[in-house]
C-alpha positions in Angstrom: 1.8 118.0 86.4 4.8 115.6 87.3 5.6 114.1 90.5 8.6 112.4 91.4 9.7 111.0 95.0 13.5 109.5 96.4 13.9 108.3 99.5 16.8 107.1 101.5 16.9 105.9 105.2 19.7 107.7 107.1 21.8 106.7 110.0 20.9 110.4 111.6 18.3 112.3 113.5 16.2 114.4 111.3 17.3 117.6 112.9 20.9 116.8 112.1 19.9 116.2 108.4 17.7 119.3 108.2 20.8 121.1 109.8 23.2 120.0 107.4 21.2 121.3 104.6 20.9 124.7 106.0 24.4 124.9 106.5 26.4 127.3 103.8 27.9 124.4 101.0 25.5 122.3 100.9 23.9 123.1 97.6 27.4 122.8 96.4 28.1 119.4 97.5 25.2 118.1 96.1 25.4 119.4 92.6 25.9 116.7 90.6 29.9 117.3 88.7 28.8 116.5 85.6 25.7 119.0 85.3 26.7 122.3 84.4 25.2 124.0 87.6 26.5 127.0 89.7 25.1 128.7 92.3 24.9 133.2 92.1 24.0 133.3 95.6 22.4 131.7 98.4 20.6 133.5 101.2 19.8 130.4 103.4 16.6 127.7 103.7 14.1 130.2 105.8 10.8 131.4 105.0 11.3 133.4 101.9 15.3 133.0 101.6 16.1 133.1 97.9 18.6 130.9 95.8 20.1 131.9 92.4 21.5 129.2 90.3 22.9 129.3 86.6 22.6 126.2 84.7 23.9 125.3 81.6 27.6 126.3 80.1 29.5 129.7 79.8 27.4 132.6 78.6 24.4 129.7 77.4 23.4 129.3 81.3 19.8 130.2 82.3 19.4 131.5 85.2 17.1 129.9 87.9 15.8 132.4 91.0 14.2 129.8 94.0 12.3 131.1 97.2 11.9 129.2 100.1 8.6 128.1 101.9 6.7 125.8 104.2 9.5 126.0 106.6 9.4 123.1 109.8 12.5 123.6 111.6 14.1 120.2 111.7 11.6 118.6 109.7 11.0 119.9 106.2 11.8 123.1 104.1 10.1 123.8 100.3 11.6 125.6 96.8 9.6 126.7 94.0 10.6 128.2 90.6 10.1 131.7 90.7 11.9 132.2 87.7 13.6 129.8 85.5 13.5 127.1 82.6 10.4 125.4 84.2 6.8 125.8 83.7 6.4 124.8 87.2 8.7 123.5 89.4 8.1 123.2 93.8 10.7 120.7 95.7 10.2 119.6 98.8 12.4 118.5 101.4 11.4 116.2 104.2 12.5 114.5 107.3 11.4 112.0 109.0 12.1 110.5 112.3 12.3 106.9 112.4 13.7 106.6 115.7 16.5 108.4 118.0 19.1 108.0 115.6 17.7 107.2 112.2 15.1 109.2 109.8 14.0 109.0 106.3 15.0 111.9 103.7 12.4 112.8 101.2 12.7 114.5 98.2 9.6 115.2 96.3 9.4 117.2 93.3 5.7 118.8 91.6 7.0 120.1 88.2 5.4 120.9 84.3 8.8 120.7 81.7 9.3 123.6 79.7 8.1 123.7 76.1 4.5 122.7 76.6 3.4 119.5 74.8 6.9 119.4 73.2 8.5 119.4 76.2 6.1 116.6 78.0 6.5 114.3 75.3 10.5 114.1 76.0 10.2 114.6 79.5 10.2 110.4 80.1 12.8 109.9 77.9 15.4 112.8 78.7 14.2 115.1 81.6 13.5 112.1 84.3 16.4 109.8 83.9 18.5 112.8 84.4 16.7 114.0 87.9 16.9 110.3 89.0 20.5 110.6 87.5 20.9 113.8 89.5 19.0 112.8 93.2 20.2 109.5 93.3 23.9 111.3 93.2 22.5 113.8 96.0 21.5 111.3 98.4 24.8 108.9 98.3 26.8 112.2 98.4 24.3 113.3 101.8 24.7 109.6 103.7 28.2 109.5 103.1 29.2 112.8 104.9 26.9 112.6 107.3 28.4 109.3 108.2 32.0 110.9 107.9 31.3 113.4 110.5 29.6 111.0 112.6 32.5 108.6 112.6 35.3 111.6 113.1 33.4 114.1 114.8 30.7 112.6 116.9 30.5 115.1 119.5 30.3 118.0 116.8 33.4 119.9 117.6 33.3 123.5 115.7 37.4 123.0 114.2 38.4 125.9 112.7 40.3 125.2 109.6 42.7 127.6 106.9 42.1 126.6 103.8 44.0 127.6 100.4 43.2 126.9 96.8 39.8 127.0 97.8 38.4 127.2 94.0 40.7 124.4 93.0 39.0 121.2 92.1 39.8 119.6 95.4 39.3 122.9 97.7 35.4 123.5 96.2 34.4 120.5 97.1 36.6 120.3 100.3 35.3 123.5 101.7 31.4 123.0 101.4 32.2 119.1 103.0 33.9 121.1 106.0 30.7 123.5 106.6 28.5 121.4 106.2 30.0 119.7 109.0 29.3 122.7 111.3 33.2 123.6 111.0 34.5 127.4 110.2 37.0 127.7 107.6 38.9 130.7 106.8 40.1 131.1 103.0 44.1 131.8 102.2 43.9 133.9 99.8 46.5 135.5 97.5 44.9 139.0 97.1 43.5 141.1 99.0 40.9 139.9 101.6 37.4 140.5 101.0 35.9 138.6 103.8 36.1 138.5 107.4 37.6 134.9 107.0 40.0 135.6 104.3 43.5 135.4 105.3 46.7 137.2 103.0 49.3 134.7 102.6 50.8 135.9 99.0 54.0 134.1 97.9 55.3 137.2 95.4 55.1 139.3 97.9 56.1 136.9 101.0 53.2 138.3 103.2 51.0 136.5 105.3 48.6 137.9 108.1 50.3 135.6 110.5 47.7 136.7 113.5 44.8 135.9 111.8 46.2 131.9 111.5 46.8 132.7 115.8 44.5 129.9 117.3 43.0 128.0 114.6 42.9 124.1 114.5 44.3 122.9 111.4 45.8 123.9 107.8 45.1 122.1 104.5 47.4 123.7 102.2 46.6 122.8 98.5 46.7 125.9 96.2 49.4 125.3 93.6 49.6 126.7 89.8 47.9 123.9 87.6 50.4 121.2 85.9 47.9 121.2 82.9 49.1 122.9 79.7 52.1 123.5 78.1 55.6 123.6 79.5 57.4 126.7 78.9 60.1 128.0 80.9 58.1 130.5 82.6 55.3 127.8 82.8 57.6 125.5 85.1 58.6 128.3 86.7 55.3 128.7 88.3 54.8 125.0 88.8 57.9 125.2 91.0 57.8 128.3 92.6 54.2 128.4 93.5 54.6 124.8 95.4 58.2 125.8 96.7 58.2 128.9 97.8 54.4 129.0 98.3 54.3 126.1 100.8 57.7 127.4 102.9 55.8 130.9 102.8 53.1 129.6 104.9 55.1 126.5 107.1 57.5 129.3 108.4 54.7 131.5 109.1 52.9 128.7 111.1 56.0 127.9 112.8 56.1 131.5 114.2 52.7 131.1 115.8 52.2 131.6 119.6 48.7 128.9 119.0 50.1 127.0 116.2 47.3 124.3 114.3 47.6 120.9 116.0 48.3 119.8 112.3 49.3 121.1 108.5 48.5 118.6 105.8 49.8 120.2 102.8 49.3 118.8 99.3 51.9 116.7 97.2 51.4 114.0 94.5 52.4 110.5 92.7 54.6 112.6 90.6 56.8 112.4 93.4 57.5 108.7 92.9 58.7 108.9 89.4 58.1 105.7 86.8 58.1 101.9 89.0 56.9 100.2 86.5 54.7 97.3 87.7 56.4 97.0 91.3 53.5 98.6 94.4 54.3 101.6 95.8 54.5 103.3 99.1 55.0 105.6 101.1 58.5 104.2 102.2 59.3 103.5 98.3 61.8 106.3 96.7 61.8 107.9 93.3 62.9 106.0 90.1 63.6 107.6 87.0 63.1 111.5 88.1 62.3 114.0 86.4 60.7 117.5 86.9 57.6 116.2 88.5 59.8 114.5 91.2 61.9 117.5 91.6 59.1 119.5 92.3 57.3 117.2 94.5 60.7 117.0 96.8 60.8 120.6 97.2 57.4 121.0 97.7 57.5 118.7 100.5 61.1 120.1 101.9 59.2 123.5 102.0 57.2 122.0 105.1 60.0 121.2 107.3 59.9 124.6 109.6 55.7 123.7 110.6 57.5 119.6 111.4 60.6 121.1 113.1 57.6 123.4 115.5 56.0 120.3 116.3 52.9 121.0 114.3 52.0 117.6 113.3 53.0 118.1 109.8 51.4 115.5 106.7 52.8 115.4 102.9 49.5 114.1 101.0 51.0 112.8 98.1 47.9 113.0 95.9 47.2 110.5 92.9 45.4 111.0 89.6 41.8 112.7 90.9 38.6 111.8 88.8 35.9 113.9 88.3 34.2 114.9 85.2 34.3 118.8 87.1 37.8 118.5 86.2 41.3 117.0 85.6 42.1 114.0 83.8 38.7 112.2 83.5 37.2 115.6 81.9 39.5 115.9 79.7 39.1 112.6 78.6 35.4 112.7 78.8 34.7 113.9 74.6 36.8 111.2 73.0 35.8 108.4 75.1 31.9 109.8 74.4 32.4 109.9 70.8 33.8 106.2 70.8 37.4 107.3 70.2 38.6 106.8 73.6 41.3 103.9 74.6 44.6 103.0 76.9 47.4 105.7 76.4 51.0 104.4 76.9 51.8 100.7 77.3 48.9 98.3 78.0 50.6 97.3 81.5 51.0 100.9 82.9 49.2 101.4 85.9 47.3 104.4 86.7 47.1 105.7 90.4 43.5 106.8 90.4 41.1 108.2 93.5 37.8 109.4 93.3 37.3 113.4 94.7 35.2 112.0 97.0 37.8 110.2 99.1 40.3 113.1 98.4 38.1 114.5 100.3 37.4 112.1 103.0 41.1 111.2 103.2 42.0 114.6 103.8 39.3 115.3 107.0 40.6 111.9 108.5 43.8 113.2 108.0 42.5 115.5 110.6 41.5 113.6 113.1 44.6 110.6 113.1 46.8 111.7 115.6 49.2 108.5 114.3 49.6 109.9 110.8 52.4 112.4 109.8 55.0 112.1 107.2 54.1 111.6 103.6 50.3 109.9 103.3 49.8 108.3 99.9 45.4 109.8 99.0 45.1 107.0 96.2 42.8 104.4 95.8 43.4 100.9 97.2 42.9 99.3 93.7 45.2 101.5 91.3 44.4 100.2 87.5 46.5 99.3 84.3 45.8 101.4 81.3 43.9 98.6 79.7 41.3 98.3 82.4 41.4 102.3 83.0 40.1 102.6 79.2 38.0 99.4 78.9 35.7 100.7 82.3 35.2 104.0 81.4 34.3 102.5 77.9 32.1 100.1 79.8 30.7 103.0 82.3 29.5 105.2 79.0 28.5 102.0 76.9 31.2 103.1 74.7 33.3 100.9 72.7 37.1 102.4 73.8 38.9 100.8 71.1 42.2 103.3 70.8 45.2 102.6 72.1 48.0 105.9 71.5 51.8 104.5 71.6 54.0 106.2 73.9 56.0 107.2 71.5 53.7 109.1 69.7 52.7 110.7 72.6 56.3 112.1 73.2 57.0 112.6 69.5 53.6 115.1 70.2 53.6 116.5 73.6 57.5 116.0 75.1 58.2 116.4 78.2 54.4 116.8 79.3 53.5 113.5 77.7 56.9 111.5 79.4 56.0 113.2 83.0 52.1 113.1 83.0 50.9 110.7 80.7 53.8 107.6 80.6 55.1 106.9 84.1 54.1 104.0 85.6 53.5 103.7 89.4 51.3 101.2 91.3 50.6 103.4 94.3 48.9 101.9 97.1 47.4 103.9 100.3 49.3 102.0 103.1 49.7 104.4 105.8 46.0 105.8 105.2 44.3 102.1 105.8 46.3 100.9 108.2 45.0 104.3 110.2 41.4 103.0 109.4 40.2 105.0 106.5 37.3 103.6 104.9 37.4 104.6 101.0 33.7 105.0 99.6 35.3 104.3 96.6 37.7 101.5 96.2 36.8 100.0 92.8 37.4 102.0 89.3 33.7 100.8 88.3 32.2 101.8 91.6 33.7 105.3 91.4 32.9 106.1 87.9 29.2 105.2 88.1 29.2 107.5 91.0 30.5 110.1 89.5 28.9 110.2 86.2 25.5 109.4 88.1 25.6 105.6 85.7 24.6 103.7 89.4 22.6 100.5 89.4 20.0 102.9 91.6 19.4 105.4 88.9 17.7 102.3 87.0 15.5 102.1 89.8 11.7 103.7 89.5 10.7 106.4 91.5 8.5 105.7 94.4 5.1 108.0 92.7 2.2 108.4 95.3 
């Protein structure tokens, strides 16, 4: 038998922490986005409450069935393996006041790897660096929003919040971070409603249950068709339409409202800023060389005038280039820089507006709370990178030599207009508005932000505390 211990000190009573975890979405923000983890379904952290997770990819995935025991309210909860890939597996999570405003979070795990003596002998070389890989990642992810809703919400206001695209990259993660927080979201969706917070707003059909949106505190509008794979007619089509006509849809519908939100933050990007070469950009700067991206982006931002013109305070988060290995442009990149074949793309001085999810994330919620903000709001990271040093740290990162480099033209000579709009344009976008408001960014350094989200951390080099 195995045991392995992680501790972090908090800045939060125990029975806040404990709370949090009980809290639908927390198993969701604390699966690690590069393990191949989902959860089936999740009846709560009670005596006997049962979790069913699927791990591994597609139809491959095993699936895992957890019960809950040794409940303490406010102080500790257990899991054990009831069925799954272990030969034993018990987890448990503890609490520990260390005074008014401060605990310690423990997380001790009893387990026997699968395969018998096969599976032992590996266990130190691939099985434990991959759960300190996998808790070191759960307990950054737990301090930092717990200290987000401390900061914005420190006397634990319920909001109620509509949400759309909530199974987009952003909106799976955004969602859990919100109810963990103790806040109620209700889901936009564009089919029927199957939950008693789901809300019909459907574009095709311009229908949306305008009195369910009657009262609640805010709107994060993010659901879009993906700008990801290739550009037919009909594909543009639905890149314009669905940000167009999708996002007027639900501002005029807002604007109709006898308790409008106090504010819509609807999504935009850095497409909307066309190429600037090397020169910073912000929020004030306007397009250069437009194309489609920047013709969409205008429109999609036009289409939230009627909320604005209501006096809903109404923000444009123009969004930049979001990593995580769950998705987008660092998983797709992910296999060629893993093999060694990775390197810059376009010209070696092309800068590349990234942000870490995480701080999508948090810049949205502060959105929330900054009265001062409205307008367009640049969600990019304070440090946006050339191409070079994009390819050379994410070589760095995997200990991967990243020695490509793909010409632009042979990018366009390949891919067209996708390559020219996506992949070539150069913009040095910088967060202005956002900082000077006082967001922190938990993230403001490529390195920092890829470590954390491929769980490569200076702490995940660190032993185990083993009683």
């Amino acid at each position: 038998m195995n045991t392995l211990t992680f501790t972090t000190e908090l800045d939060a009573p125990a029975e806040t922490v404990f709370a949090w975890h009980a809290r639908p979405g927390a198993f969701q923000r604390l699966a690690p986005p590069w393990a191949p983890v989902r959860l089936e379904s999740f009846e709560g952290i009670q005596e006997g409450d049962r979790a069913v997770i699927r791990l591994g990819p597609g139809p491959l995935a095993l699936r895992w069935v957890a019960e809950h025991h040794d409940v303490i309210e406010g102080r500790q909860f257990c899991d054990r393996q009831v069925q799954g890939p272990f030969a034993h597996w018990n987890h448990t999570h503890r609490f520990e006041p260390l005074d008014e405003g401060r605990c310690r979070l423990v997380d001790q795990i009893e387990y026997a790897p699968p395969a018998g003596t096969v599976g032992a002998a590996v266990s130190p070389y691939f099985l434990e660096p991959e759960l300190r890989r996998q808790f070191a990642y759960r307990h950054r992810v737990t301090r930092r929003d717990l200290a987000l809703h401390r900061r914005y919400n420190s006397d634990e206001q319920s909001l109620t919040i509509a949400v759309s695209g909530t199974s987009g990259l952003v909106g799976s993660q955004l969602v859990p971070f919100l109810t963990t927080g103790g806040h109620t979201v209700k889901s936009l969706v564009r089919s029927r409603p199957v939950g008693k917070d789901d809300i019909l707003w459907d574009p095709k059909s311009g229908t949306v249950e305008t009195d369910k949106l009657e009262g609640v505190d805010a709107v994060i509008h993010l659901a879009a068709e993906s700008v990801f794979g290739l550009w037919t007619a009909a594909k543009k089509q639905r890149i314009y339409d669905s940000r167009a006509a999708g996002t007027r849809l639900l501002a005029e519908a807002l604007a109709t409202l006898d308790d409008p939100p106090d504010a819509f933050v609807s999504a935009s990007a850095i497409g909307y800023y066309g190429d600037h070469g090397t020169d910073v950009v912000t929020e004030e700067s306007e397009p250069r060389t437009p194309g489609f991206l920047t013709e969409v982006c205008r429109a999609w931002e036009a289409a939230t005038e009627p909320a604005a013109a209501s006096d809903i305070r109404t923000i444009q988060a123009r969004i930049g280039v979001i990593l995580s290995p769950a998705g987008g442009a660092l998983r797709l990149m992910l296999p060629a820089f893993w093999l060694g074949l990775g390197g810059r793309v376009g010209a070696p001085d092309q800068y590349f507006p990234w942000i870490a999810l995480d701080d999508v994330i948090g810049g949205l919620y502060h959105t929330l709370w900054a009265d001062d903000l409205d307008g367009p709001v640049n969600l990019t990271a304070p440090h946006p990178s050339r191409m070079d040093d994009y390819a050379r740290t994410l070589g760095d990162v995997l200990n991967r030599p990243a020695p490509l480099a793909v010409p632009g033209s042979l990018l366009r000579s390949v891919a067209g207009e996708v390559a020219t709009e996506m992949a070539l344009k150069s913009a040095r976008v910088v967060p202005k508005k956002l900082q000077k408001s006082g967001y922190d960014f938990s993230y403001d350094t490529l390195d920092d932000a890829l470590r954390h989200l491929l769980g490569r951390t200076a702490e995940t080099d660190a032993p185990f505390l083993i009683p």
